[in-house]
C-alpha positions in Angstrom: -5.6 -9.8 8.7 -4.8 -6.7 10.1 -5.7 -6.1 13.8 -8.6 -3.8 14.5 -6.0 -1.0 16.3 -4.2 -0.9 12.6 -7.6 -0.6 10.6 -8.8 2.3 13.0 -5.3 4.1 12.8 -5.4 3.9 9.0 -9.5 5.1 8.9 -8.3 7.9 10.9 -5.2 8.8 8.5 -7.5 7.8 5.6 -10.3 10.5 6.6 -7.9 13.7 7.0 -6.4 12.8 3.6 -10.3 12.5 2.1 -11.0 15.7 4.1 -8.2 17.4 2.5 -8.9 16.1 -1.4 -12.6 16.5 -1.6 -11.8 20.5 -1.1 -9.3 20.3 -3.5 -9.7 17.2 -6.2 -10.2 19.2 -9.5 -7.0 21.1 -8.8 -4.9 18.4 -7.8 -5.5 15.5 -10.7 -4.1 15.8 -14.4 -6.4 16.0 -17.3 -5.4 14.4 -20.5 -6.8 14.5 -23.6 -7.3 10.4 -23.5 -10.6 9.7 -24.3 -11.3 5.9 -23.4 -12.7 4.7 -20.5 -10.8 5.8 -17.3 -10.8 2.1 -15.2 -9.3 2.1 -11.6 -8.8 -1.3 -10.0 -7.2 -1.6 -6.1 -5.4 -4.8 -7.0 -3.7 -6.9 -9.3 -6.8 -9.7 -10.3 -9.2 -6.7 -11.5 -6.3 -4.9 -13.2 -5.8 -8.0 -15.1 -9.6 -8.8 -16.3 -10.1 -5.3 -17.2 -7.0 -4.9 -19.0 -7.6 -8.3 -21.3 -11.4 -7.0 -21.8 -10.7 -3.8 -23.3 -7.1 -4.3 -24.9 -6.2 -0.8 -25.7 -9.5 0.8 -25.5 -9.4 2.0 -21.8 -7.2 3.5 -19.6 -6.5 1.3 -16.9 -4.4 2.0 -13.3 -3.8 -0.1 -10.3 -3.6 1.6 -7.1 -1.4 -1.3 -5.8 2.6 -0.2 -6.4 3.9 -3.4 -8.3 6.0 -5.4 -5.1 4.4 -4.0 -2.1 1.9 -5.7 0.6 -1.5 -5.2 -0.3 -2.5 -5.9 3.3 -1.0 -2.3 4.5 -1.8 -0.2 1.5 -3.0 3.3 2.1 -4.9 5.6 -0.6 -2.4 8.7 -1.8 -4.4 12.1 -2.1 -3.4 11.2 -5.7 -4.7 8.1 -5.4 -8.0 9.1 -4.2 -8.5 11.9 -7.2 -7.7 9.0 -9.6 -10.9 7.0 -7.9 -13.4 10.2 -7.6 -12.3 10.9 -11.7 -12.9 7.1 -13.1 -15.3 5.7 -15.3 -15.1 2.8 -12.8 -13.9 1.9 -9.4 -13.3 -1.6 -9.1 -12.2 -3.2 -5.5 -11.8 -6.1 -3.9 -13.5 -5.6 -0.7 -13.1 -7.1 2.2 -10.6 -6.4 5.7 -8.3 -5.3 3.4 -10.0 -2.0 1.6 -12.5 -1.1 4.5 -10.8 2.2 3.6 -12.9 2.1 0.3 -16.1 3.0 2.4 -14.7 6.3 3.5 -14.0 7.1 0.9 -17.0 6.7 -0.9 -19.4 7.5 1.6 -17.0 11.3 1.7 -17.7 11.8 -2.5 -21.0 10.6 -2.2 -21.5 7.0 -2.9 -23.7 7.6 -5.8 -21.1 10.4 -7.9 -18.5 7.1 -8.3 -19.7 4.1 -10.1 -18.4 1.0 -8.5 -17.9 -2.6 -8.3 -17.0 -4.1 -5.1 -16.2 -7.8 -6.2 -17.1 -9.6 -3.0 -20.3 -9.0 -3.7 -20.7 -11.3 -6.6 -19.5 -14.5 -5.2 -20.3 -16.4 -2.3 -17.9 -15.3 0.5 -16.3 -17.5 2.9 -16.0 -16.6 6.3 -12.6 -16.1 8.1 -10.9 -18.5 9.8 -9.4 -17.5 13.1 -7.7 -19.1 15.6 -9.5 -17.7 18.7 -12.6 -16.7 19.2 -12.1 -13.0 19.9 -13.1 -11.6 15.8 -15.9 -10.2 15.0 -17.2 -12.4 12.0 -15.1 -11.3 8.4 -14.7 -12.8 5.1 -11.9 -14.3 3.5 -11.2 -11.8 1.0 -8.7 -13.8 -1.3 -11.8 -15.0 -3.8 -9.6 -14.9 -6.7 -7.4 -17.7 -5.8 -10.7 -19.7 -7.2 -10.6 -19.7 -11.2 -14.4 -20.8 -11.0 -14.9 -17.1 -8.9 -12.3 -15.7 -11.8 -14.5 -16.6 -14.3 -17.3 -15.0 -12.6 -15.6 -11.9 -11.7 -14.3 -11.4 -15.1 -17.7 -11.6 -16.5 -19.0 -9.2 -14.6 -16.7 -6.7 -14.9 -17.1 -7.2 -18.4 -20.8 -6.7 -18.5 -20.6 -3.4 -16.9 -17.9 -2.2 -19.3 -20.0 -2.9 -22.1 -22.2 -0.9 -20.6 -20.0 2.1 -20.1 -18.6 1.7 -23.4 -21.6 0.3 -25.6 -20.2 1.2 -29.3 -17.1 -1.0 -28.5 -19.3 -3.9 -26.7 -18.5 -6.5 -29.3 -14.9 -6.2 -29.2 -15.0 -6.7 -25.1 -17.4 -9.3 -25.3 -15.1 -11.4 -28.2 -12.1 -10.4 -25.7 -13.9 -11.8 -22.9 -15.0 -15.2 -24.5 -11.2 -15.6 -25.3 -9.6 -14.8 -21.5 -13.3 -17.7 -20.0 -12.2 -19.8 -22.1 -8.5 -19.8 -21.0 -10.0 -19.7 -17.3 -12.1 -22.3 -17.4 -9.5 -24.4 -19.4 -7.2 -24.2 -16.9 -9.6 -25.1 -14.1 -10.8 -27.9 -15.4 -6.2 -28.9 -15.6 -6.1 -28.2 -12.2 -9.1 -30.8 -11.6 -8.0 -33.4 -13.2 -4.2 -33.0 -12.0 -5.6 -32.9 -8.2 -7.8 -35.9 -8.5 -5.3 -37.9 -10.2 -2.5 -37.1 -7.9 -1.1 -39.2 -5.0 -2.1 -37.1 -2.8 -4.6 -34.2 -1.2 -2.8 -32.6 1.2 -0.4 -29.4 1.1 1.4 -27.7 3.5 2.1 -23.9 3.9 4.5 -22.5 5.7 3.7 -19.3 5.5 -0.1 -17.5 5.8 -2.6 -19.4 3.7 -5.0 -17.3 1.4 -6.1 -20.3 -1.1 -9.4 -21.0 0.7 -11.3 -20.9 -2.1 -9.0 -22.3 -4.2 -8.8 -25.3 -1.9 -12.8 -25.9 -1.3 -13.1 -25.6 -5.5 -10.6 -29.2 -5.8 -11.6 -30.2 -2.0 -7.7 -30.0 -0.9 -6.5 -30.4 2.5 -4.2 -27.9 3.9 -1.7 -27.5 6.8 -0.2 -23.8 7.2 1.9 -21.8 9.4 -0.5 -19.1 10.0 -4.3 -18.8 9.5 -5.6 -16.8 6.6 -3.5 -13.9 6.0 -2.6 -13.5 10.0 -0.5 -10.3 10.7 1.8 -11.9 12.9 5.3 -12.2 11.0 6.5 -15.0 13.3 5.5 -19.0 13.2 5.2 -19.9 16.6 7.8 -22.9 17.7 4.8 -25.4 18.8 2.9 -24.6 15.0 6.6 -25.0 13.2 7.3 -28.5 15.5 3.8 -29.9 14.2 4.0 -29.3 10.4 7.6 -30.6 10.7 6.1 -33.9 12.1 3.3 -34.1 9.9 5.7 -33.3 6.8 8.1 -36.3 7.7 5.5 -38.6 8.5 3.2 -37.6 5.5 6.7 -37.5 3.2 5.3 -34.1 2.0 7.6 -33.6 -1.1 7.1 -29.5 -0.9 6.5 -27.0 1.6 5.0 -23.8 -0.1 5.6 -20.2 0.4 3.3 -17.3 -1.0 4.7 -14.2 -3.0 6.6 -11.6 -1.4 7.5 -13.4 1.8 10.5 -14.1 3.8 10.3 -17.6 3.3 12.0 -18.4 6.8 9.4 -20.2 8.0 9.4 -22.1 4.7 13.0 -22.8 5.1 12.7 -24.0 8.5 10.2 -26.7 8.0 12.2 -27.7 4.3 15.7 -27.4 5.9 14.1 -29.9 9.1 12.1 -32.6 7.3 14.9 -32.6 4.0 11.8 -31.0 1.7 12.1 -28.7 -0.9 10.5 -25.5 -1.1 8.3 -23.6 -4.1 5.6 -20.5 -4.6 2.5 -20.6 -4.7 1.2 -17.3 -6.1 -2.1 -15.5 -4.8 -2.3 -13.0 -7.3 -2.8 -10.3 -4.7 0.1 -8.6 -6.4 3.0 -9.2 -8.9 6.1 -7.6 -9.2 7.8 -5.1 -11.0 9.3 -7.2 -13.6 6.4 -9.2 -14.1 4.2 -6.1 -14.8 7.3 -4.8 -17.4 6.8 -8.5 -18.6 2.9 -8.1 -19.2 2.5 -11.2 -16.5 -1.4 -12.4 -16.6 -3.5 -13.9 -13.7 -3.2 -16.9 -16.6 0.6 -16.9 -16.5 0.2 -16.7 -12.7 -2.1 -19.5 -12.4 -0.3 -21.6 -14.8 3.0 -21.7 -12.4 0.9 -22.9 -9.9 -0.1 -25.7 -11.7 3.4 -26.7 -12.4 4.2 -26.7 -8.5 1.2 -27.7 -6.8 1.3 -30.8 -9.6 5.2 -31.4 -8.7 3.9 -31.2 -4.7 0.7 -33.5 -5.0 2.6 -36.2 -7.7 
C-alpha cells in the first residue's frame, strides 16, 4: 500500500483538479448521441462484470489505462467529468481509491449513483509488518471467485434497476457469467485439496488474501500485501530461498506487471521455475484488444497454481 505522505500528496493534487472541473464539467465532457446506460468502473474486475451483464446495451469505460499500476492511479479532469456524467460509478474502494471520496463528497454524494464494492463483502483487514498503520482493509476482494460471484450479482441488480425494460436480458447474462464463476471455484477446490501440497510462495507482493482463506492455502511472500517498497530485503529473499529448498517448492510466483527480479532470484537460487499469478487488478493492452475475461484470467491461474501445488 501506498504510504500515508503519497495518499495526502495525491488528495491534495486530486482536490485542485476537482476544484477546477466542478466549475467547468459540462463544458469540458463530450456528448454523444449513445443512449444506453453510461457505466464507469475504476478497475479491471467491475469493467469485466458489467460488460458481460449488459453485452452491448451500455456504454462501459475503465478509468484504469490498460498496463499501468493501479496502486498510483490519479483521476484526469476528463476522468472525473466521465464519473460526475454516469449512469453508475462503480469502485473498488479501499487504500487504493480514497481519492473516490473527494470526489464525491465535491459533486455532492447524492447527484452520482454509486457502488463502492467493499461494501458488499466481508473485508479483511491489512496485514502489516509493523505496528505503525492505522487499521485498513485488504482491498484485493476479487482475487476470491466466491466474493466475484457476489459482486457480479450485485452489480447486476442495480443495473436492472437502472435499465428495467432490458432486465431479462442482464439477468439471463448474469446466470450465464455465476455459473462460469462458481464452476470454476468449485475446479479450484477440488484441484487444491487434491494436490500434494498447500503451500505457495510469492516472490513478489501478495494480494490473494482472499483467494487464499477461500481454499485455506498457506502462503510465503516477498512483501506483505501490496507493500510499496520495490526492493525484497536480503534477510526476507535468504528465508524463502531456504524454505523453497527445503519444502522442494516446484514454483515461485510473480504477479502481473512486475519486475520479476525478486522472482528470479529466489528461482535462479533454489533451481525453481517461475510463473504468474494474475490479480485481476489490471490486464494489458493486448489482452483488452483480445476481449480477455476475469474467466480467462482466472482460468490461467488454475493451470499454474495446479502445476505449483501437483
Amino acid at each position: 500500500m501506498e504510504g500515508v505522505r503519497t495518499v495526502k500528496n495525491k488528495l491534495i493534487n486530486i482536490f485542485g483538479i476537482i476544484s477546477f472541473i466542478v466549475l467547468f464539467l459540462t463544458g469540458c465532457y463530450e456528448k454523444t448521441d449513445d443512449n444506453r446506460l453510461k457505466i464507469v468502473t475504476t478497475i479491471f474486475p467491475q469493467y469485466d462484470f458489467a460488460s458481460h451483464i449488459t453485452g452491448d446495451k451500455a456504454n462501459i469505460t475503465m478509468l484504469l489505462t490498460p498496463g499501468s499500476e493501479s496502486h498510483t492511479y490519479e483521476p484526469s479532469p476528463s476522468d472525473i467529468a466521465k464519473i460526475q456524467q454516469a449512469d453508475l460509478f462503480i469502485y473498488n474502494g479501499g487504500e487504493s481509491e480514497v481519492w473516490v471520496d473527494e470526489i464525491l463528497k465535491s459533486a455532492g454524494n447524492d447527484k452520482i449513483n454509486t457502488m463502492r464494492l467493499m461494501d458488499y463483502i466481508k473485508p479483511l483487514e491489512e496485514i502489516h509488518n509493523d505496528n505503525n498503520h492505522e487499521h485498513e482493509y485488504d482491498e484485493h476482494i476479487f482475487t476470491s471467485l466466491k466474493n466475484a460471484d457476489l459482486l457480479l450479482n450485485a452489480i447486476s441488480e442495480e443495473i436492472c434497476d437502472l435499465d428495467k425494460p432490458n432486465s431479462s436480458i442482464y439477468k439471463e447474462n448474469t446466470e450465464n457469467y455465476s455459473k462460469q464463476i462458481t464452476e470454476l471455484d468449485k475446479s479450484f477446490e477440488d484441484m487444491i485439496n487434491s494436490g500434494k501440497r498447500k503451500t505457495v510462495v510469492f516472490g513478489d507482493r501478495f494480494p490473494f488474501r482472499y483467494f487464499a482463506e477461500d481454499y485455506d492455502l498457506e502462503y510465503h511472500a516477498a512483501f506483505s500485501g501490496c507493500s510499496s517498497e520495490t526492493e525484497a530485503s536480503s534477510a526476507a529473499v535468504s528465508q524463502l530461498i531456504t524454505y523453497v529448498k527445503e519444502n522442494d517448492i516446484p514454483i515461485i510466483f510473480y504477479i502481473e506487471f512486475s519486475s520479476q527480479k525478486t522472482a528470479d532470484k529466489i528461482a535462479e537460487a533454489s533451481g525453481s521455475n517461475t510463473a504468474l499469478l494474475h490479480s485481476c487488478h489490471n490486464i494489458s493492452k493486448e489482452d483488452i484488444k483480445n476481449k480477455t475475461s476475469y474467466i480467462d484470467i482466472m482460468q490461467n491461474n488454475f493451470e499454474n497454481l495446479s502445476e505449483a501445488l501437483n
